[in-house]
N, C-alpha and C positions, 0 to 999 in steps of 0.2 A: 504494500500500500504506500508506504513511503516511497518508492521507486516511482511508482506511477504520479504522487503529486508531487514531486522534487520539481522546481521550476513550472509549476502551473501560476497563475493568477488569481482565474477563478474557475472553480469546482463547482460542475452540478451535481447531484447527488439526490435519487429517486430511489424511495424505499418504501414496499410495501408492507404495513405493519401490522402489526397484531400475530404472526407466526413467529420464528424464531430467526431467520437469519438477517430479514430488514429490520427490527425491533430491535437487536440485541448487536447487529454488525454495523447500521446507522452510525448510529454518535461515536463508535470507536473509527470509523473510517471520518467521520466532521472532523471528531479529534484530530487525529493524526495530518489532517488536512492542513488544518490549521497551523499546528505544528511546526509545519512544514512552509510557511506563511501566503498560504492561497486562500482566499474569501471561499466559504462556504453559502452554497444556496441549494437547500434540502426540499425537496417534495416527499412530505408524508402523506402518502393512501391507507387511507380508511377501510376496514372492511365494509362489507353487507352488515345489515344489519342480522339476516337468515342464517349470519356463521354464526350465531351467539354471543352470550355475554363475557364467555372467558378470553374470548376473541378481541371482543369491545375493548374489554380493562388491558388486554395487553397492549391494543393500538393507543391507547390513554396513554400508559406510561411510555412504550417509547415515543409517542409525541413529545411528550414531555421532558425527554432525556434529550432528544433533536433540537428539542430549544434551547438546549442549554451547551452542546455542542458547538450547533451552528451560527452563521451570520445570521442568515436568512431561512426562515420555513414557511413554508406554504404548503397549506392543507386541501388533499382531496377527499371527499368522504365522497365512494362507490355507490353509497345509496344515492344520492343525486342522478345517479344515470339511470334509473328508475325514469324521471322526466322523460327521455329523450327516447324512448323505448316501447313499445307495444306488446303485444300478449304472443305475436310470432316472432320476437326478437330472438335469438339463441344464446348460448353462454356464452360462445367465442365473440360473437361480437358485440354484446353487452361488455365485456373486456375490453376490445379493440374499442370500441368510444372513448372508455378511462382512457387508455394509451395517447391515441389521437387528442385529446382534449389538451392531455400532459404534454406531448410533446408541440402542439401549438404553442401552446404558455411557453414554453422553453424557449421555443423559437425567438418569439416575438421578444420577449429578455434578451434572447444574445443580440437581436439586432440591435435594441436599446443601447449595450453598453458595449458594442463591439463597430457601430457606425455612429460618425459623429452627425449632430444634427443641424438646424437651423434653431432649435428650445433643444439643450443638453440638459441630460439627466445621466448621476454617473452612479458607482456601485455604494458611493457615498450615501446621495438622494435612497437608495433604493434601504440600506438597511437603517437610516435615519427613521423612513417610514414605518417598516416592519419590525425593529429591536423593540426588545422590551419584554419585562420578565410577561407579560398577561396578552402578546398582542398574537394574532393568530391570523395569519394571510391567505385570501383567498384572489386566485388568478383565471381570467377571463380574457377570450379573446373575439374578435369578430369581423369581418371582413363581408367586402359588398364592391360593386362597380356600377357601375353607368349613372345616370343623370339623379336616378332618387335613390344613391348611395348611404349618404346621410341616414335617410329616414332607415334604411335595412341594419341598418351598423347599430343604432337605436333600439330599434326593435330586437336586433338578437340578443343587446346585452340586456334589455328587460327581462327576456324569458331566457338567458343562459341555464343552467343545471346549477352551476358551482355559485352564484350569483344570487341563488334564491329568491327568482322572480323579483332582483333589486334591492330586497330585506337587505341584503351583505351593503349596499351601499349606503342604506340610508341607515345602518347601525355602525358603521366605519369612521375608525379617527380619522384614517389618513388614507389618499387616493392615488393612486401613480395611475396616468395616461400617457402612453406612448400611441402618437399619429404616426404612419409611414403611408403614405402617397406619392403617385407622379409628378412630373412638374404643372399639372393640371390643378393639383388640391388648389381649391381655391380658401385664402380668408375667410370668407362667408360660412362657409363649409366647416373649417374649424372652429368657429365663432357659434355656429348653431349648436355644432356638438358639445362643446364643453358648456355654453347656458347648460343644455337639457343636463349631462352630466351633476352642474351644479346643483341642480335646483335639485336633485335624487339624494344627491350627498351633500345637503348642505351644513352639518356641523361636521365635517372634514377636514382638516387639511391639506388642499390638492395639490398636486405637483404634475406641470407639465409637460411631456418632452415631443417634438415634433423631428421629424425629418426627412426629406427630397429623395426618391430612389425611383432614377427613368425606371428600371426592369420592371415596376409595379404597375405601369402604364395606367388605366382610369381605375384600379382597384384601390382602395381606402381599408389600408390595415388598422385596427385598435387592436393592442395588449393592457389591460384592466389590472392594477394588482392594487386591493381594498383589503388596508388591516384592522381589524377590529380587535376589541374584547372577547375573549371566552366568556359564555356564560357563567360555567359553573365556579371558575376564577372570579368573576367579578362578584358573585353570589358571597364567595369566601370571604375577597376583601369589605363588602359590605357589613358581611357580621362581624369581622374584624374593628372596623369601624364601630358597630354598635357594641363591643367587649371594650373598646377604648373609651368610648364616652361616659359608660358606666364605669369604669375601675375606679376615678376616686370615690363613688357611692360604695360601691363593694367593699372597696379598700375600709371604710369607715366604718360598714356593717361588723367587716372581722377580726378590726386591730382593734377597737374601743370597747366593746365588750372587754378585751383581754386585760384594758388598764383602766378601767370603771372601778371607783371608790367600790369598795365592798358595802352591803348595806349594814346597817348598825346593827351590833349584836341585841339579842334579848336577854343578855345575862345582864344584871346593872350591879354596876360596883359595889361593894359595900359603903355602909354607911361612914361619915367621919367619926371618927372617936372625939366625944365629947367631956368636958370638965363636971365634977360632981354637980357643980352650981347652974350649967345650960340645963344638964339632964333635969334637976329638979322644977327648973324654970319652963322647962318644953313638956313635963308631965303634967304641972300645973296647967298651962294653955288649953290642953289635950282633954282633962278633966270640965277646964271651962267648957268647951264646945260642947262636949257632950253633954253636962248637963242642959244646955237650953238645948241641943238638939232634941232630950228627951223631955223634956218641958213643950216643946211644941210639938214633940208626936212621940209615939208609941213605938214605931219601926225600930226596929232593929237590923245591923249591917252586918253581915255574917261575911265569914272569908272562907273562899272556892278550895278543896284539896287540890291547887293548881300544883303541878309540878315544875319544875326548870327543866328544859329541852339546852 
């Protein structure tokens, strides 16, 4: 593995997760990438949802381990191609659409950061967007020719698979759009697409790269790459949040009990020791009251066999 990225730049890197050898051989080949000082940009594939849950939790963690590898990750989840698919579709090519989607997105990235443009976006731009310990990247592409281009290009990344009929854009911090057209693209044309793009992703921040390729002749490439939040990370840090707002309440509930005055005992001191002359003087007092206590009534005070506890 070091052989092979000695002297690269940048490394793609496509692993299908949730089995053992993309799961578990992933982030030691990002590693080692790395290493070796070539930018990493990982595509994790998601299983079906129909391989099960132990399937699920393993493509979980090594996503998770991919993040923390690589530059860049960008997520495919296979259940999306469900969309694109009908009831005579077969295995082999419910696959081959994953592939083909994947290898579009790829594509459309190297042209990005391997021709220069007329709007430059470099590998900088790209992992500016996508770093981040909760951010989770999802990539789109679309392409259209002749006179109502525009509107086709539009339209596909509405109803993409990986795009979630748009959900991914309009839940996305951050937006990367790469244009490639003939020397025909006109202004207008870019001008229409990025409004509509806006107004989809409007609490994003976008970034745009455009650029001139005669070979493309009336065709209008877009590559989409929209990072977002995970949900159930942002779920975390929320409760996180709501454990931090309370801890000095908590804090309070369980350190102050611990150094609370004790409450007063029920034992009471003994009495003071008194000189022969108080005593005689305090028995007398004692004697007064009660006589007029009993001059004005009859009652008598009896005392409880109370015990001391």
């Amino acid at each position: 593995i070091r052989g092979l990225c000695d002297g690269a730049d940048i490394l793609f890197l496509v692993a299908g997760l949730g089995g053992g050898t993309g799961t578990g051989a992933g982030p030691v080949v990002a590693r080692t990438a790395r290493e070796q000082g070539a930018m990493v940009l990982a595509v994790g594939i998601l299983p079906f949802e129909c391989e099960g849950q132990r399937r699920q939790r393993q493509a979980q963690i090594g996503m998770h381990e991919l993040k923390k590898a690589a530059d860049v990750v960008i997520c495919v989840p296979n259940q999306n191609v469900f969309k694109l698919i009908d009831a005579s579709t077969s295995l082999v090519e419910a696959f081959a659409l994953t592939n083909d989607l994947v290898a579009q997105g790829l594509r459309g990235i190297w042209r990005l950061l391997s021709k220069p443009g007329l709007l430059n976006a470099d590998f900088a731009d790209l992992c500016a967007l996508t770093q981040g310990k909760h951010a989770e990247s999802v990539l789109a592409t679309a392409e259209a020719c002749g006179d109502n281009r525009v509107h086709e290009v539009l339209e596909q990344i509405r109803s993409h698979p990986l795009l979630e009929s748009g959900q991914a854009l309009s839940d996305a911090a951050g937006v990367l759009v790469s244009l490639v057209g003939g020397p025909g693209m006109a202004m207008t044309e870019v001008n229409r697409l990025m409004d509509q793009i806006n107004r989809q992703a409007e609490n994003a921040h976008l970034v745009l790269a455009a650029s001139v390729d005669e070979e493309m002749g009336d065709r209008l490439h877009v590559t989409l790459i929209a990072s977002r939040k995970v949900a159930e990370e942002s779920r975390l840090d929320e409760r996180a949040r709501e454990v931090s707002a309370i801890a000095p309440e908590l804090q309070s509930q369980l350190v102050e009990p611990l150094f609370s005055p004790r409450s007063a005992s029920r034992f009471l001191p003994p009495p003071p020791e008194l000189t022969p002359e108080q005593t005689e003087q305090l028995w007398t007092q004692q004697q007064g009251h009660g006589r007029q206590r009993r001059s004005k009534s009859n009652m008598r005070q009896g005392q409880l066999p109370l015990e001391i506890m």
